[in-house]
N, CA, C and O atoms as a GROMACS GRO file, in nm:
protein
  364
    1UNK      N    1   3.350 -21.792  -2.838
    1UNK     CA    2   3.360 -21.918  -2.766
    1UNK      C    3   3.501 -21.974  -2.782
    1UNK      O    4   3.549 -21.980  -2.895
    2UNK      N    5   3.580 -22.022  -2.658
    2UNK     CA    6   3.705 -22.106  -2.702
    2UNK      C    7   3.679 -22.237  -2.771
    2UNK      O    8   3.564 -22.271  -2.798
    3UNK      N    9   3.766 -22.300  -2.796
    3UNK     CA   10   3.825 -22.387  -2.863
    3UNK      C   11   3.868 -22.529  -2.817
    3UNK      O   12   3.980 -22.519  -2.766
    4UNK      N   13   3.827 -22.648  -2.815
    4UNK     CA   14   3.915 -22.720  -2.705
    4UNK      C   15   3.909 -22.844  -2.770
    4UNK      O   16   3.812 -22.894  -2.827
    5UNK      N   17   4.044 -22.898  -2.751
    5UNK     CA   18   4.093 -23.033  -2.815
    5UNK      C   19   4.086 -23.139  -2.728
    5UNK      O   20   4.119 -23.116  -2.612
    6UNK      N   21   4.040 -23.281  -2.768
    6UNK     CA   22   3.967 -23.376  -2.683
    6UNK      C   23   4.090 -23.452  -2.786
    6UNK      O   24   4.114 -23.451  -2.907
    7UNK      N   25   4.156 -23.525  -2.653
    7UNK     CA   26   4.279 -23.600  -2.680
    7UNK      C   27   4.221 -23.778  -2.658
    7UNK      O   28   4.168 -23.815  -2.553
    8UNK      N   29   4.243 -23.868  -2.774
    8UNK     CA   30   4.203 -23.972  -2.756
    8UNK      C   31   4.294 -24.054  -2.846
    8UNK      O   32   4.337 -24.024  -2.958
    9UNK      N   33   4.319 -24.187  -2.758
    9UNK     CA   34   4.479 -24.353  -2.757
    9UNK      C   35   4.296 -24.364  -2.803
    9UNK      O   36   4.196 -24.322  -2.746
   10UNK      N   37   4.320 -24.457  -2.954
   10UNK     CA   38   4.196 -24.578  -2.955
   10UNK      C   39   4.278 -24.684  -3.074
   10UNK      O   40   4.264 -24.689  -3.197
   11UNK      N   41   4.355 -24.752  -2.991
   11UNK     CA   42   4.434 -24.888  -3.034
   11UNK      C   43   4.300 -24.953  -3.098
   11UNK      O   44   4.185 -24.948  -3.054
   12UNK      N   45   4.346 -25.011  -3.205
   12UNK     CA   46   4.281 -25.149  -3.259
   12UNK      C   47   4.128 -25.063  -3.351
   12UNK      O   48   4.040 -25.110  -3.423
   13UNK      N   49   4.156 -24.926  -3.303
   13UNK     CA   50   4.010 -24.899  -3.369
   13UNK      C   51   4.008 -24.886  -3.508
   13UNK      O   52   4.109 -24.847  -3.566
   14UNK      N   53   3.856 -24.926  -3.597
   14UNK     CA   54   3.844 -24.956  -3.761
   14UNK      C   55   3.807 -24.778  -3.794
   14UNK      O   56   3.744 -24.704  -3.719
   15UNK      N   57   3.868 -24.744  -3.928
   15UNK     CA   58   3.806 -24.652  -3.958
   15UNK      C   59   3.658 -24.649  -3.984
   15UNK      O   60   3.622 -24.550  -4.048
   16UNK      N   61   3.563 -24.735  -3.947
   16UNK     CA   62   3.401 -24.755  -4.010
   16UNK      C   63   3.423 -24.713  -3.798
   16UNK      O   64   3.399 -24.593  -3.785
   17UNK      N   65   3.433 -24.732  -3.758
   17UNK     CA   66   3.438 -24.743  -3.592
   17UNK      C   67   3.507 -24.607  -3.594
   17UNK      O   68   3.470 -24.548  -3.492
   18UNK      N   69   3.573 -24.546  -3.649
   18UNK     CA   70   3.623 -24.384  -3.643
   18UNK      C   71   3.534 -24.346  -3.648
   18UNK      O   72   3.483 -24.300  -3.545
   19UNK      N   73   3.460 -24.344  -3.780
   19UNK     CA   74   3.332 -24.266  -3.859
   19UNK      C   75   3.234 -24.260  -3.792
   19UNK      O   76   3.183 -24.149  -3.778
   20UNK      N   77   3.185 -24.357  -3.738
   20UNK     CA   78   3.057 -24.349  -3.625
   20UNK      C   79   3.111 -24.302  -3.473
   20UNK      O   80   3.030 -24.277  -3.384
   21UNK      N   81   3.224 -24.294  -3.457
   21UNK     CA   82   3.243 -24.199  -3.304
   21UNK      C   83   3.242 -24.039  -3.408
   21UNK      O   84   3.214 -23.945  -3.334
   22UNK      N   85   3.261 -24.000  -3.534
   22UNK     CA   86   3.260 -23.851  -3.522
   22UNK      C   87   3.126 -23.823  -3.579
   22UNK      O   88   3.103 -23.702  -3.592
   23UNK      N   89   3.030 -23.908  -3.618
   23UNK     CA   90   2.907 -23.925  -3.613
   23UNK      C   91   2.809 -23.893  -3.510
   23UNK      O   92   2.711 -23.818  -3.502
   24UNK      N   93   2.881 -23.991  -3.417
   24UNK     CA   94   2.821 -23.951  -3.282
   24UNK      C   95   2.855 -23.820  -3.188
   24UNK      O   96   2.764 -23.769  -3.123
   25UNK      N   97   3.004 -23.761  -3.180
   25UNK     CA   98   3.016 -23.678  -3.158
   25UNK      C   99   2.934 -23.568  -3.246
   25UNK      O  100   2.897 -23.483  -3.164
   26UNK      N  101   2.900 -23.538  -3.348
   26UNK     CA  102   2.817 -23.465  -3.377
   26UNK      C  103   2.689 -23.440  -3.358
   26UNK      O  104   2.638 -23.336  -3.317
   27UNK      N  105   2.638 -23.542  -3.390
   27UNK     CA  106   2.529 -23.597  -3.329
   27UNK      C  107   2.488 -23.504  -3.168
   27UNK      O  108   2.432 -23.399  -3.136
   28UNK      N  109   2.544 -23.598  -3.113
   28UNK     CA  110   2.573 -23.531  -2.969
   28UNK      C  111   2.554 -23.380  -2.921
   28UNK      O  112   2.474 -23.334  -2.839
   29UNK      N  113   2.654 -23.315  -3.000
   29UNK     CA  114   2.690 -23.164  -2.996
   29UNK      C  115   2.532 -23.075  -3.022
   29UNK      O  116   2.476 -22.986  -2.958
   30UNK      N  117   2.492 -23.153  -3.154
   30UNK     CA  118   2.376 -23.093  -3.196
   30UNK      C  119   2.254 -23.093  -3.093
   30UNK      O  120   2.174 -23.000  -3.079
   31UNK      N  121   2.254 -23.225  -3.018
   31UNK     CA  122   2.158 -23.242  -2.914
   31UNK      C  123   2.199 -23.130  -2.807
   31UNK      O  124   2.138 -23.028  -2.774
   32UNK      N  125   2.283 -23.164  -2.778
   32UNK     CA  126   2.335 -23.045  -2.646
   32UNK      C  127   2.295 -22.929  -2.690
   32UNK      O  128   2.209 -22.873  -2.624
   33UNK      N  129   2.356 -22.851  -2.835
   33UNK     CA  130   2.297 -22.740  -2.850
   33UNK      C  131   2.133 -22.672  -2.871
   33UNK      O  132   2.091 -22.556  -2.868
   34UNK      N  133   2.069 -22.805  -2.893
   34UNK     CA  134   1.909 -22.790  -2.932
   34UNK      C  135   1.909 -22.784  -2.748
   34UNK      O  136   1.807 -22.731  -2.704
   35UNK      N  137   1.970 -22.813  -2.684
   35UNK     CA  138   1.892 -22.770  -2.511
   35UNK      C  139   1.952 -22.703  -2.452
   35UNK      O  140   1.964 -22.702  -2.330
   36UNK      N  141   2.025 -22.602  -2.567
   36UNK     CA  142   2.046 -22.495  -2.453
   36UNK      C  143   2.192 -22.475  -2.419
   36UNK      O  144   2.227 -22.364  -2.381
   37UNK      N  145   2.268 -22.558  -2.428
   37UNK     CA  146   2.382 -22.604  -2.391
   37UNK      C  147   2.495 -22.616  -2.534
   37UNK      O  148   2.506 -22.709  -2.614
   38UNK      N  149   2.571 -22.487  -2.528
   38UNK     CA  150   2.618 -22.446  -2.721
   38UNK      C  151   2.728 -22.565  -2.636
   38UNK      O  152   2.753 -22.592  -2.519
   39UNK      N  153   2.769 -22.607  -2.758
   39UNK     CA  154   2.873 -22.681  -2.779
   39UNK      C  155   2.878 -22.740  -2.934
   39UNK      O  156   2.774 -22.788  -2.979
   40UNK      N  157   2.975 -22.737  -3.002
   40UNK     CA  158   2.939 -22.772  -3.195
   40UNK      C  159   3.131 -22.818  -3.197
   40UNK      O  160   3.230 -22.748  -3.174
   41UNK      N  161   3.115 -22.972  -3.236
   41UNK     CA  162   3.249 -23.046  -3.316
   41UNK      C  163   3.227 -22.944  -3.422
   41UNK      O  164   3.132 -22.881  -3.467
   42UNK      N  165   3.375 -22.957  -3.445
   42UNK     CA  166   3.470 -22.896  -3.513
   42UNK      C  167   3.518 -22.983  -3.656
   42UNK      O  168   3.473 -22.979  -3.771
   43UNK      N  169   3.625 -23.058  -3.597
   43UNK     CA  170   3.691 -23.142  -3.699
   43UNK      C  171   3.783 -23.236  -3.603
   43UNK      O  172   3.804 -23.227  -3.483
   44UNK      N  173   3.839 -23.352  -3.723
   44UNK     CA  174   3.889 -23.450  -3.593
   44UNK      C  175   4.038 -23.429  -3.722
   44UNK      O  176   4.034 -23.386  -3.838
   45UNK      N  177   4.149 -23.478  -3.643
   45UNK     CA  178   4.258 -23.519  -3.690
   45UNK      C  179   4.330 -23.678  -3.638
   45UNK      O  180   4.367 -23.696  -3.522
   46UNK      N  181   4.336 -23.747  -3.708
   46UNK     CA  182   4.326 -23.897  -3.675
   46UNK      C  183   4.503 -23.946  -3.756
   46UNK      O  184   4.537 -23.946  -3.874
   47UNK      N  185   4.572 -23.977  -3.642
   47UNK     CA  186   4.731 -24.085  -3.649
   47UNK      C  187   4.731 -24.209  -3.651
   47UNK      O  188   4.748 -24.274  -3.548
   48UNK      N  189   4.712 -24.262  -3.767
   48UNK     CA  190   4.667 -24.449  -3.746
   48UNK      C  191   4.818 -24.476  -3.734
   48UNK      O  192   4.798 -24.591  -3.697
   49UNK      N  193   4.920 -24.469  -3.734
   49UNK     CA  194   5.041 -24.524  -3.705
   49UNK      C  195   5.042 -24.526  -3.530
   49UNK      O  196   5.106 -24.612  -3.470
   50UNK      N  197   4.946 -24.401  -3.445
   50UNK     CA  198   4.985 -24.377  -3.350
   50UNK      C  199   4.863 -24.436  -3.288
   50UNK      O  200   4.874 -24.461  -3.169
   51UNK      N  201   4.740 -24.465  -3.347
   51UNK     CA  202   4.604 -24.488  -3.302
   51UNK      C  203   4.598 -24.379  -3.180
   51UNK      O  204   4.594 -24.388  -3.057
   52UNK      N  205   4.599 -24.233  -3.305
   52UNK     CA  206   4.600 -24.121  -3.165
   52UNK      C  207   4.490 -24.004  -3.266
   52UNK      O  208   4.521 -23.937  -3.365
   53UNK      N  209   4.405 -24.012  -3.221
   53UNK     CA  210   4.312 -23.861  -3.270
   53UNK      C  211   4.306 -23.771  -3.179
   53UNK      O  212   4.323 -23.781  -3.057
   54UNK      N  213   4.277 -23.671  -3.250
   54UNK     CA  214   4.270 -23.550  -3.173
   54UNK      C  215   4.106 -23.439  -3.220
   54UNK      O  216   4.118 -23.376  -3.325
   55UNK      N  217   4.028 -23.430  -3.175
   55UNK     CA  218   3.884 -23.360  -3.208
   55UNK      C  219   3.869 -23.218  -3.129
   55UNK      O  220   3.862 -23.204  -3.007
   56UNK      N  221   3.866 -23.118  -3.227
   56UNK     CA  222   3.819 -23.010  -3.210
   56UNK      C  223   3.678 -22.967  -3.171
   56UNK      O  224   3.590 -22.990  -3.254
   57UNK      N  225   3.642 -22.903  -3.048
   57UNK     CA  226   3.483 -22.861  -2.992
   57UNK      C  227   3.526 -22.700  -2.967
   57UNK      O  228   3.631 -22.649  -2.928
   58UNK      N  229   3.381 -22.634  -3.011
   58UNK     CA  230   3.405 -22.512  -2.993
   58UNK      C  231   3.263 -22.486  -2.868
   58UNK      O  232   3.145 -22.504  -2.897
   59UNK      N  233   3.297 -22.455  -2.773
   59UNK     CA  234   3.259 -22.442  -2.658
   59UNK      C  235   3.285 -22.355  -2.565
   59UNK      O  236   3.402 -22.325  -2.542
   60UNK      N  237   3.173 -22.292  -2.488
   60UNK     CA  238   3.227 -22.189  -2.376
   60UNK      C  239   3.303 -22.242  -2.234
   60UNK      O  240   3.378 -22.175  -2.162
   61UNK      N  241   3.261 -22.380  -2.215
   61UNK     CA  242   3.384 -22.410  -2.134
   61UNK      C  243   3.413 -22.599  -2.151
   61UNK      O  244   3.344 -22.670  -2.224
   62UNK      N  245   3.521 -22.648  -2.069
   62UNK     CA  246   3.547 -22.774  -2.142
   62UNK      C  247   3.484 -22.867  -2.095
   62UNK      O  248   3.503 -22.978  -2.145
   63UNK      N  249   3.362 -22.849  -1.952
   63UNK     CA  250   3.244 -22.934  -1.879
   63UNK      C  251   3.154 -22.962  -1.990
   63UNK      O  252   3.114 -23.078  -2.003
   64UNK      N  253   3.121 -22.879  -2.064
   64UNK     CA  254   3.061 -22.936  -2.168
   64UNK      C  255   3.075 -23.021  -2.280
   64UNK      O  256   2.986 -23.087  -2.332
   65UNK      N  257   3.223 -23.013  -2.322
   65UNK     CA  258   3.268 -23.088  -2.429
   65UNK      C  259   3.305 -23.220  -2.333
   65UNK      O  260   3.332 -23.305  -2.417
   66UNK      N  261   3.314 -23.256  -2.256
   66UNK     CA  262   3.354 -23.318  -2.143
   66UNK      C  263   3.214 -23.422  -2.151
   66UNK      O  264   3.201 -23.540  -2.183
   67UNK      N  265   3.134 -23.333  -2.114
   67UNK     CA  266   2.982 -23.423  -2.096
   67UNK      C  267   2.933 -23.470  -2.245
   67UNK      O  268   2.869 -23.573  -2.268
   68UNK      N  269   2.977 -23.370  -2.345
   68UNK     CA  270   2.966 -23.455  -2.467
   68UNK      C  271   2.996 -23.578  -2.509
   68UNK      O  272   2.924 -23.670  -2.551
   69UNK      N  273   3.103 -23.569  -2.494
   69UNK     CA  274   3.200 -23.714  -2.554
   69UNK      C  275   3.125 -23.806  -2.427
   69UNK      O  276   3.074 -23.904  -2.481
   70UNK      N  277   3.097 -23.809  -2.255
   70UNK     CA  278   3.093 -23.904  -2.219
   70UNK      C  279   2.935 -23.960  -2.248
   70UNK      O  280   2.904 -24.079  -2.248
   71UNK      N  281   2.830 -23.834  -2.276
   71UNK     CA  282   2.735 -23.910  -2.340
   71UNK      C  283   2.738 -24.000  -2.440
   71UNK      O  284   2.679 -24.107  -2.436
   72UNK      N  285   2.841 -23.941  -2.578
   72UNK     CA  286   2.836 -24.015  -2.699
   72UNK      C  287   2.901 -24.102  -2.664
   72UNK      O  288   2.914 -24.183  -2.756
   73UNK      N  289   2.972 -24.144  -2.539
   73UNK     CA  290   3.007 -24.277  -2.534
   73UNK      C  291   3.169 -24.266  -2.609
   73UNK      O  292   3.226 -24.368  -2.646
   74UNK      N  293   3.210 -24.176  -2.620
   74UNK     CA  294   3.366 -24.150  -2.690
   74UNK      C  295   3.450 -24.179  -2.586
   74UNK      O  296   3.415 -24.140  -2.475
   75UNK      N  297   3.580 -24.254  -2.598
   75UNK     CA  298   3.668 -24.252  -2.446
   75UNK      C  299   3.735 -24.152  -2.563
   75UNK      O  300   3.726 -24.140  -2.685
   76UNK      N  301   3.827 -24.072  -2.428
   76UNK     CA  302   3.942 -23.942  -2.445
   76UNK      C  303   4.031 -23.962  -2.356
   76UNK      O  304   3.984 -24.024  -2.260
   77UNK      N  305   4.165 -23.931  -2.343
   77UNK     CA  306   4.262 -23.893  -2.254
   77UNK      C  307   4.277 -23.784  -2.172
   77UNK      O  308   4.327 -23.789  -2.060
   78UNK      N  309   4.230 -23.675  -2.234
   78UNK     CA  310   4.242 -23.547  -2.144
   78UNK      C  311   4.178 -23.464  -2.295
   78UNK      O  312   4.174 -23.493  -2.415
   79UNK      N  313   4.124 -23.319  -2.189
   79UNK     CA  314   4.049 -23.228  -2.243
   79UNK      C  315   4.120 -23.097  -2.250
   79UNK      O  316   4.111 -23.040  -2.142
   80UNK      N  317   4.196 -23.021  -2.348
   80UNK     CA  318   4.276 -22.892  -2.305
   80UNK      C  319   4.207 -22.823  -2.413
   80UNK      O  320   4.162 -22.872  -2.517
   81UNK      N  321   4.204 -22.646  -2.355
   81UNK     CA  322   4.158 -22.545  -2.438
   81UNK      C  323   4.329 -22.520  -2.526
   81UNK      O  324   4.445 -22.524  -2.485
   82UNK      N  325   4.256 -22.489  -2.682
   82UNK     CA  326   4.366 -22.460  -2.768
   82UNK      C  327   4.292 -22.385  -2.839
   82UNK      O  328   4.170 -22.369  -2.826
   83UNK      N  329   4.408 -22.306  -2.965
   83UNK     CA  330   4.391 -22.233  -3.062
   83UNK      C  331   4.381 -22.280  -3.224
   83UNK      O  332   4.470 -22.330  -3.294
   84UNK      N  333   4.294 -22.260  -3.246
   84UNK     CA  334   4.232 -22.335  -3.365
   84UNK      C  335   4.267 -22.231  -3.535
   84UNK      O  336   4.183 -22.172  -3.602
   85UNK      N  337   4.384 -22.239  -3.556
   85UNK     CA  338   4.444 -22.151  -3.634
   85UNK      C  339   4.455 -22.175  -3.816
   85UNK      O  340   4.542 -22.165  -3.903
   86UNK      N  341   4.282 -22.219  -3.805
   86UNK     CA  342   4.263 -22.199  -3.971
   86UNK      C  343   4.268 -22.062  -4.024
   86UNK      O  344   4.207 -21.969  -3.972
   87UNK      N  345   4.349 -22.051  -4.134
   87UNK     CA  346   4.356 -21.946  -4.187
   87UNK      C  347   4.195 -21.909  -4.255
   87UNK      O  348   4.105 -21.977  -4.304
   88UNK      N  349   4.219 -21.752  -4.226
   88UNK     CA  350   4.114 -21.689  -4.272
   88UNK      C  351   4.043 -21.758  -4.419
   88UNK      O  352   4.126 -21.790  -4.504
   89UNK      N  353   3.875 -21.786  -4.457
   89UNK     CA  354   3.904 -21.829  -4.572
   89UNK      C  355   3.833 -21.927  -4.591
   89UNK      O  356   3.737 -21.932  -4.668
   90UNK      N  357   3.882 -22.029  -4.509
   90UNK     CA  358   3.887 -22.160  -4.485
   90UNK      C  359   3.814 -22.246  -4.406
   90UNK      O  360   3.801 -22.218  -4.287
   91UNK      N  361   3.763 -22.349  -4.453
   91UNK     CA  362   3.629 -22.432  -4.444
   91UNK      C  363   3.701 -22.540  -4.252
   91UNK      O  364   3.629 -22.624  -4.197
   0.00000   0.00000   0.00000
């Protein structure tokens, strides 16, 4: 399955308000995948200087990670497939 990074600006947002959007994005993922529909978060990387995160979905295409986030109610900027280059090993 590729890889795809969900680009999200969330000015003013609390880290307790982080925690429950990657809550919910999980959340989410898990539902989608119990119907059928693989899609599984990854990990998020979060810039509070920039109020800029960035969340990893591993998915067969990006309509799905797409319909994820707009169920969980997540706003994003744009959706691009990338390479997810944890070294072998590694959690």
């Amino acid at each position: 399955m590729a890889v795809y990074m969900v680009e999200r600006d969330l000015p003013g947002i609390t880290m307790d308000q982080l925690a429950a959007a990657q809550q919910a994005a999980i959340r989410t993922g898990k539902e989608f995948t119990s119907q059928g529909k693989d899609v599984r978060y990854i990990r998020s990387m979060f810039v509070p200087e920039e109020s800029h995160c960035m969340c990893l979905f591993e998915s067969p295409n990006a309509e799905l990670v797409r319909e994820v986030n707009e169920t969980a109610n997540i706003p994003f900027t744009r959706i691009v497939e990338a390479m997810d280059l944890t070294p072998s090993g590694q959690p």
